[in-house]
Steps between C-alpha positions, in 0.01 A plus 500: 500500500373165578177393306211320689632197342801505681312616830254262541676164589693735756173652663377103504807374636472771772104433582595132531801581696312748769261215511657196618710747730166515685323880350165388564643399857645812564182632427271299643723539847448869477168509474448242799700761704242741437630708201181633317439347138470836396825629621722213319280510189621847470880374539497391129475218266584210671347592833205577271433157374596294798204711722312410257549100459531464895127652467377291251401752257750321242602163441883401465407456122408926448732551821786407254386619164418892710833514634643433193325720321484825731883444537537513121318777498720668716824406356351669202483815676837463584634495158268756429656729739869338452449611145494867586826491700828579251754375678343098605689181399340212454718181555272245401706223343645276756812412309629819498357636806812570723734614172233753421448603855919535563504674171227777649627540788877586369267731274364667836862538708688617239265787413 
């Protein structure tokens, strides 16, 4: 299972990623359309925060560090649950990625 450790440059790289893609954009075009705050803060994380720092409740600063965190948080409920589930692989090391993955799925057909 992957720790935190390992998680957290990924969910960073992925907030930065989402960002310069144009998020916050995406968002803010939405809402000019006339979707209700309400109705995309209810869509999840992401939406979440952006509503919020297109309304000035938040500064970029504690627009950041929330995402961050509330994403954390709920990567930690996935392992949680992933925990519970017998029969999960976790292919976490890059290097052998695709020789674990080939070596599963062999596992899988020839059953």
């Amino acid at each position: 299972m992957p720790s935190k450790e390992y998680i957290r440059p990924l969910v960073e790289k992925r907030i930065d990623d989402r960002l310069k893609n144009g998020m916050v954009e995406e968002t803010r075009d939405l809402l000019e359309r006339g979707v209700s705050p309400e109705w995309l803060r209810g869509l999840g994380l992401e939406y979440f925060w952006n509503v919020e720092l297109i309304e000035g409740r938040i500064n970029v600063e504690k627009y950041r560090a929330g995402l961050l965190t509330k994403t954390m948080q709920y990567a930690k409920r996935q392992r949680t649950w992933f925990k519970k589930e017998k029969n999960t692989h976790f292919l976490d090391n890059p290097a052998t990625f695709w020789t674990e993955t080939e070596k599963l799925v062999r596992e899988f057909v020839e059953k």
